[in-house]
C-alpha positions as CSV (number, residue, x, y, z in Angstrom):
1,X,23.1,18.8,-1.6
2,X,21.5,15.6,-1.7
3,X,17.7,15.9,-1.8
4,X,14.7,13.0,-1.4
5,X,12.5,13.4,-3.9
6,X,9.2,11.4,-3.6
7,X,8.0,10.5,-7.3
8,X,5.1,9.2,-6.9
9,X,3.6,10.9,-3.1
10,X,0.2,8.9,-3.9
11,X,2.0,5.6,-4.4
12,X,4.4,6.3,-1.8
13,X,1.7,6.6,1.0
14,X,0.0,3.5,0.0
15,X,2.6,1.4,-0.3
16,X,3.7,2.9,3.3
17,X,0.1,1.7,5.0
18,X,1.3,-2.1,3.7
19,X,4.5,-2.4,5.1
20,X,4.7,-5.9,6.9
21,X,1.9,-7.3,4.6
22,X,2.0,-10.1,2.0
23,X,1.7,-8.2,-1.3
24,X,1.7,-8.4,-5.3
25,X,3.3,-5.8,-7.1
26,X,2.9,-5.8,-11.1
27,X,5.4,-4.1,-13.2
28,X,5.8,-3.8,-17.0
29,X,7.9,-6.7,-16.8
30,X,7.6,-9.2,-14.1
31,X,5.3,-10.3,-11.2
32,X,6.6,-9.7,-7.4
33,X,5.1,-11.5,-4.7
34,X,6.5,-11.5,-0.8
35,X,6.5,-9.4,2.1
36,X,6.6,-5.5,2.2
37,X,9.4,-5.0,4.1
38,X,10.7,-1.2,3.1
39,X,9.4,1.6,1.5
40,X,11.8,4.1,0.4
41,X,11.7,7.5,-1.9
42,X,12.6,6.1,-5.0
43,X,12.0,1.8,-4.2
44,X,10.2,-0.7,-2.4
45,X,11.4,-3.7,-0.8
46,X,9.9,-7.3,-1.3
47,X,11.0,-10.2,0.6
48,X,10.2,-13.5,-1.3
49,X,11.8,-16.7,-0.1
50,X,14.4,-14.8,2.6
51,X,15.3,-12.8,-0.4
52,X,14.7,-8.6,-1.2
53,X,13.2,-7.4,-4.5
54,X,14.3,-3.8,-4.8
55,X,11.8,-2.4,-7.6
56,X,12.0,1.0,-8.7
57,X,8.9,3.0,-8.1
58,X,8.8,4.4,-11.8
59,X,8.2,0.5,-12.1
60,X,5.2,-0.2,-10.3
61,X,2.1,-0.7,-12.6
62,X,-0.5,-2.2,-9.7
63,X,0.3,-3.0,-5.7
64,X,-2.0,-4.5,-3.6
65,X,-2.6,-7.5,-1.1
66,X,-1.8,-10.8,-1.8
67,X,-5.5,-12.3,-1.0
68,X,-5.4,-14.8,2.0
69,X,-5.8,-18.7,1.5
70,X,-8.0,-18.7,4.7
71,X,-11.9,-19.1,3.7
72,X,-14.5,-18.4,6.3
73,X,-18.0,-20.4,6.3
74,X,-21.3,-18.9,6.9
């Protein structure tokens, strides 16, 4: 029997509430920018230039949104 097994339920949620946004996601390793187009038990799915990133959840160091290059005036 096959089971899925959430490793991180904390991270998993999070990363749930930004699917469809632009986002960064900082691993040991590398730098992932794009859109947040899956989140799954065990991965994440980036899309950077028409393109998935799977990275492994044991991977993730930091996720959050990319900041927006629109500036508001007072």
């Amino acid at each position: 029997m096959l089971r899925n097994h959430v490793s991180n339920p904390y991270l998993f949620e999070t990363a749930t509430s930004l699917i469809g946004q632009q986002i960064i996601v900082i691993t040991a390793n590398n730098k992932h920018q794009g859109l947040l187009t899956a989140v799954l038990p065990d991965h994440i799915v980036v899309e950077s230039i028409q393109s998935p990133n799977f990275i492994r959840m044991e991977e993730i160091v930091w996720i959050t949104l990319k900041p927006s290059n629109h500036f508001f005036s007072a």
